[in-house]
C-alpha positions as CSV (number, residue, x, y, z in Angstrom):
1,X,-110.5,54.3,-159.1
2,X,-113.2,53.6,-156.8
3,X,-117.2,54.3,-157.1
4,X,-117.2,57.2,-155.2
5,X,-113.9,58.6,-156.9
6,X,-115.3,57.9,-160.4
7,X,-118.8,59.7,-159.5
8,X,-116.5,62.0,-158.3
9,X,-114.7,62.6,-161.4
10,X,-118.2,62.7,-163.8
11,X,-120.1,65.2,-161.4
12,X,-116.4,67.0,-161.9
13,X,-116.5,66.9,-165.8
14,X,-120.3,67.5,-165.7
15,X,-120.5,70.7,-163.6
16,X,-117.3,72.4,-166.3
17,X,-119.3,71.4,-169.1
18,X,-122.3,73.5,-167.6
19,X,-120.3,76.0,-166.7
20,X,-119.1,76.3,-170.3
21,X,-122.3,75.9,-172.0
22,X,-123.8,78.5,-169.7
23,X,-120.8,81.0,-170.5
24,X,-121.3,80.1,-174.2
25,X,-124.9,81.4,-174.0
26,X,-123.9,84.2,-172.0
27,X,-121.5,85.3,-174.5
28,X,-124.6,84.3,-176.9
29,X,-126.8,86.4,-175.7
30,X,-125.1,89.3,-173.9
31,X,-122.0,89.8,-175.4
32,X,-118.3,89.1,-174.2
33,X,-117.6,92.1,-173.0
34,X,-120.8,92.0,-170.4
35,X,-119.7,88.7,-169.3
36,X,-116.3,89.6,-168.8
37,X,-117.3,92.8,-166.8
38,X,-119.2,90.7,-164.6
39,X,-116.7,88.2,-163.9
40,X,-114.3,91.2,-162.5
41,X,-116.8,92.5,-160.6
42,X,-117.5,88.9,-159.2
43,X,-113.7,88.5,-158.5
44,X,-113.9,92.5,-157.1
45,X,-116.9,91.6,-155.1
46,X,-114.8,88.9,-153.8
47,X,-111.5,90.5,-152.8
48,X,-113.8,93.0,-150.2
49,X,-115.6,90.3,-148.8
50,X,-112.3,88.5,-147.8
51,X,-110.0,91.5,-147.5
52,X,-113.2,94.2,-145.9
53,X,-116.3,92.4,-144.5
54,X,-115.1,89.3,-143.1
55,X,-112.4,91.2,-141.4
56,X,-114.4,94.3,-140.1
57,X,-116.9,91.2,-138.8
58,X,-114.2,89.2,-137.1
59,X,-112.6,92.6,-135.3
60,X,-116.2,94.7,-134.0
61,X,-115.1,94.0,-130.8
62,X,-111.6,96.1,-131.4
63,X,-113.1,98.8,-133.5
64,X,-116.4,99.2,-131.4
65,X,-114.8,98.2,-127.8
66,X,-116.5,99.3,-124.6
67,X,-113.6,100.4,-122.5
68,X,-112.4,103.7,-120.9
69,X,-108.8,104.5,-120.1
70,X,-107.0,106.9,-118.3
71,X,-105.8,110.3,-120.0
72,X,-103.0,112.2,-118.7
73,X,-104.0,114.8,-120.7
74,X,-107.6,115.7,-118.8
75,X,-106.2,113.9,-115.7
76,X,-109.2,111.5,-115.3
77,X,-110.9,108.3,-117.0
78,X,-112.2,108.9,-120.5
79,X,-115.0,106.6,-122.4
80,X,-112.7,104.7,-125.4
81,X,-114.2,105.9,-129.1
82,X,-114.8,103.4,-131.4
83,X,-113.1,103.7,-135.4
84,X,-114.1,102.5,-138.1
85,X,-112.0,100.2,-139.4
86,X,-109.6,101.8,-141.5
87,X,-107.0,99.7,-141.3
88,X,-108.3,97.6,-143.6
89,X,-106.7,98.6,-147.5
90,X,-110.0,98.6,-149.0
91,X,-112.1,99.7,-146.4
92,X,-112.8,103.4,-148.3
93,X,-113.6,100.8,-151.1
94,X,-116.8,98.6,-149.5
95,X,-117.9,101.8,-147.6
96,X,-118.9,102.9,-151.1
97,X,-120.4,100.3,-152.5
98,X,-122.4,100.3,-148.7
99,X,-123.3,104.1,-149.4
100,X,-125.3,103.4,-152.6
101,X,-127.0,100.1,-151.8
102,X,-127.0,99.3,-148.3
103,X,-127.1,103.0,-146.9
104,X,-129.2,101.3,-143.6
105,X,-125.9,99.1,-142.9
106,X,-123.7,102.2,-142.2
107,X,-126.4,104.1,-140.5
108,X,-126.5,100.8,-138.0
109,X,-122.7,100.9,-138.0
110,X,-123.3,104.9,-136.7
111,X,-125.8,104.2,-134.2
112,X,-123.8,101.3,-132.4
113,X,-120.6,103.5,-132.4
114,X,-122.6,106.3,-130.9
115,X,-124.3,104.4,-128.3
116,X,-121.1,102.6,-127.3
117,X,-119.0,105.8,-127.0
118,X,-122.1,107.2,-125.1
119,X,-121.9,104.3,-123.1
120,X,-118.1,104.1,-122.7
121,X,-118.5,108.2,-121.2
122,X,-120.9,106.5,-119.0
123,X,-118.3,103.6,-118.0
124,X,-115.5,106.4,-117.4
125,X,-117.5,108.7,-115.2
126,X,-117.9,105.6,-113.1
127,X,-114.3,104.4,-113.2
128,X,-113.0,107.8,-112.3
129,X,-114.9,107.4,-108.8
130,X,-113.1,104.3,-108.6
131,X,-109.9,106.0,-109.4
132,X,-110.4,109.1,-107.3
133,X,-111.1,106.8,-104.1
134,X,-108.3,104.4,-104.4
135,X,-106.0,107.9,-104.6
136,X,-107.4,109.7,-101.6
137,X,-107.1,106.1,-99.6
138,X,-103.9,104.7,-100.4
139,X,-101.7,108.3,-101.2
140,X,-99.2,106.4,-103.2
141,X,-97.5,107.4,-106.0
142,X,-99.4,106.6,-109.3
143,X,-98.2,104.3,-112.3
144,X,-100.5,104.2,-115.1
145,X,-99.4,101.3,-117.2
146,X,-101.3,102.3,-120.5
147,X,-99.1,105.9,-120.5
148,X,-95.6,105.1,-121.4
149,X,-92.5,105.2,-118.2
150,X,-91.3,102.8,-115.9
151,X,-92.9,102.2,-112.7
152,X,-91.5,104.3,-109.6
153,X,-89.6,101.5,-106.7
154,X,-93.3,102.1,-105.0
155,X,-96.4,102.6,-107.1
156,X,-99.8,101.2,-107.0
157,X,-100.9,101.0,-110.9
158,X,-104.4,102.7,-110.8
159,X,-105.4,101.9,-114.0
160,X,-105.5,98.3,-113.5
161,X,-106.6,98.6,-109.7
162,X,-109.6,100.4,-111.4
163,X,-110.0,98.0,-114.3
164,X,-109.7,94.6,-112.1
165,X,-112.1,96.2,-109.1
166,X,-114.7,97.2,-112.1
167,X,-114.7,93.4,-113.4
168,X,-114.8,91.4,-110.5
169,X,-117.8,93.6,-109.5
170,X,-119.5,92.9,-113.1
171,X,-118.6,89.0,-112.8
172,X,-119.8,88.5,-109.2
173,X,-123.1,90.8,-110.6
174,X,-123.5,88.3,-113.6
175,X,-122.7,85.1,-111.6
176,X,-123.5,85.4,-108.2
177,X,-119.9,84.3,-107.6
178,X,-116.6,85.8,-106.7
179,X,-113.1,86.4,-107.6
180,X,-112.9,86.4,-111.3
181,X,-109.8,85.8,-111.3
182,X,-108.4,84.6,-107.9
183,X,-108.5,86.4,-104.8
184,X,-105.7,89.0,-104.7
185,X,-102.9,88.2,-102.5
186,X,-99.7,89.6,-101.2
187,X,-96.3,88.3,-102.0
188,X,-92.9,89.3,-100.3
189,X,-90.6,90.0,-102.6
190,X,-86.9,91.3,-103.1
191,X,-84.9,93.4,-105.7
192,X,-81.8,94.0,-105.7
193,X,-80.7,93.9,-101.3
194,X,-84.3,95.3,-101.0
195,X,-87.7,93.8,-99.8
196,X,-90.9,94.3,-101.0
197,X,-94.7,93.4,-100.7
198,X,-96.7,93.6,-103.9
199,X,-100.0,92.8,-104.4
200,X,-101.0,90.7,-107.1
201,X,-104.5,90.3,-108.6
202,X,-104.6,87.6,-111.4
203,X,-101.5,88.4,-113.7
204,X,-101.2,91.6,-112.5
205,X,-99.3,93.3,-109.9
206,X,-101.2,96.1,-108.6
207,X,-99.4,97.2,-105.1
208,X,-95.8,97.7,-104.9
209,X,-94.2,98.9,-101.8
210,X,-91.6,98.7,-98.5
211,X,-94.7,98.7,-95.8
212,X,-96.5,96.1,-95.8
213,X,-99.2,97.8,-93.9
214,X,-99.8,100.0,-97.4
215,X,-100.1,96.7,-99.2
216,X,-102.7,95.5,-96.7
217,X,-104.8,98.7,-97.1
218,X,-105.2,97.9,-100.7
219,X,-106.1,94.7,-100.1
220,X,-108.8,96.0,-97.7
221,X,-109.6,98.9,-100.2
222,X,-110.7,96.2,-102.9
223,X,-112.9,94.2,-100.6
224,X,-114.4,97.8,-100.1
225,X,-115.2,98.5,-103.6
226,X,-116.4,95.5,-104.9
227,X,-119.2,95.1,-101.7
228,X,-119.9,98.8,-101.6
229,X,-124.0,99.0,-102.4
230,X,-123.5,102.1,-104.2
231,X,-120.9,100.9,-106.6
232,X,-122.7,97.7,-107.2
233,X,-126.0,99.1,-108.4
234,X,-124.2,101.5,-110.6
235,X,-122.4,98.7,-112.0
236,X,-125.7,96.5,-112.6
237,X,-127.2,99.7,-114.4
238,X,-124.0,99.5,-116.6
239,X,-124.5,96.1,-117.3
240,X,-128.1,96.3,-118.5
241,X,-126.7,98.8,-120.7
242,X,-123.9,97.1,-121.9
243,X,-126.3,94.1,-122.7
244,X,-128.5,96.2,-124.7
245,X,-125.8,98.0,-126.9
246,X,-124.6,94.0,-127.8
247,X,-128.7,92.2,-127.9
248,X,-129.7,94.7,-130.2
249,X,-127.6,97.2,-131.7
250,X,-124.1,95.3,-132.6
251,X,-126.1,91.8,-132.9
252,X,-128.4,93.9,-135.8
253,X,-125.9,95.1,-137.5
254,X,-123.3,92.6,-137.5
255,X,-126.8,90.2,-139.0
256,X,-126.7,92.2,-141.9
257,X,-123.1,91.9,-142.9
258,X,-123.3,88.9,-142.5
259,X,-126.5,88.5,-145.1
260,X,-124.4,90.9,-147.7
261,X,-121.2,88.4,-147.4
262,X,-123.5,85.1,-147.8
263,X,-124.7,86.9,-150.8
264,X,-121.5,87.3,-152.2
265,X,-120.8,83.6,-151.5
266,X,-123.5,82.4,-153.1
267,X,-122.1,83.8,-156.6
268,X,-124.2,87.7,-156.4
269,X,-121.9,90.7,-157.2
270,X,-121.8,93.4,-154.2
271,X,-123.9,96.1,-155.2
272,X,-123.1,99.7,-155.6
273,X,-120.1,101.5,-157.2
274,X,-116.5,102.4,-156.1
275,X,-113.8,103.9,-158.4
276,X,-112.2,100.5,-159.2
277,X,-115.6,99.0,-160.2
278,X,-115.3,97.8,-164.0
């Protein structure tokens, strides 16, 4: 065994010994019982940080997402609103321990999904302008691809039209440059004995249909959009917005989470009660 592996080995033996002597005096002094109850609310403690916080941390961005989607229900965009996230098992579990000692961590959690489904109403409003155009311009039958069905033989697929014209106006806002991803382009294409044009934008085709000329509207209708003056200033109000909800209000509260799991790290129990506290 080398230098390093026998220091290794002492520091090792020397850190269980301290660990026993100071269990021994715990025991000592408080009882076995009291150090037993803390070690399963250490192990407790434990299981939500992994199993709750870390999770709810790593996934804000699903549970608190600023989107808006199509509803075939109202027939227009609607601002996405964000869960908490109770997919997690235990998630009932830390929210009470939250409610009895870190009451200011859920009112945060509150006040960022308010402002982001505020927001997301905002985003939606916009969108279905978006939407509305591209309909009256094009007149082409609609495929939504977040609503279940196939695609019609001709379609354009608003949703996505809307979505990709919305974030190639953000990125060229944010970066002064253009075409997020790629310039959209038309492609012949044949199914069956039949041609087509599509048009695709990034992964995505958007424009599906016999006429070429149809295809080439689109094409013209995007170029439309994403210079339009009108649209662009809405857009940069958005983003300012947007910024705002992240800089202060997720960034604030996703600070303290992270201060109660470093706590729970260092070896501290998480405070408060739930039912399966011992």
């Amino acid at each position: 065994m080398g230098f390093e592996g026998l220091n290794s080995l002492i520091g090792a033996i020397a850190g269980a010994i301290i660990g026993a002597m100071i269990s021994s005096l715990a025991v000592m002094f408080y009882g076995e019982r009291w150090v037993e109850t803390l070690r399963r609310r250490r192990e407790h403690s434990i299981k939500l940080k992994d199993d709750v916080l870390k999770p709810w941390l790593a996934k804000i961005g699903e549970y608190c997402k600023i989107d808006a989607v199509y509803s075939r229900d109202v027939d227009k965009m609607v601002g996405v609103e964000p869960q908490d996230p109770t997919d997690l098992e235990f998630f009932d579990v830390a929210k009470s321990h939250l409610e009895s000692k870190h009451p200011e961590i859920l009112k945060d959690w509150e006040e960022l999904k308010h402002v982001t489904f505020k927001h997301n109403k905002e985003l939606a409003t916009f969108l279905e302008k978006i939407r509305t155009l591209t309909i009256e311009e094009l007149k082409m039958p609609c495929y939504y691809s977040n609503l279940p069905g196939e695609a019609p033989e001709e379609y354009i697929a608003v949703n996505r039209f809307v979505e990709n014209a919305y974030e190639e106006v953000e990125f060229s806002l944010r970066t002064g440059r253009k075409w997020a991803i790629g310039k959209p382009a038309i492609r012949p294409v044949t199914y069956g004995n039949e041609k087509f044009c599509e048009l695709e934008w990034g992964s995505y085709r958007l424009v599906k249909s016999r006429n070429e000329k149809e295809v080439e509207r689109a094409r013209f209708l995007i170029d439309k959009i994403v210079e339009k003056a009108e649209f662009r200033e809405e857009v940069k109000d958005l983003i300012k917005k947007e910024d705002q909800i992240f800089k202060i209000k997720r960034e604030n509260f996703e600070q303290k989470i992270r201060e109660v799991i470093k706590s729970i790290e260092a070896g501290n129990i998480l405070k408060g009660k739930c039912r399966f506290c011992p």
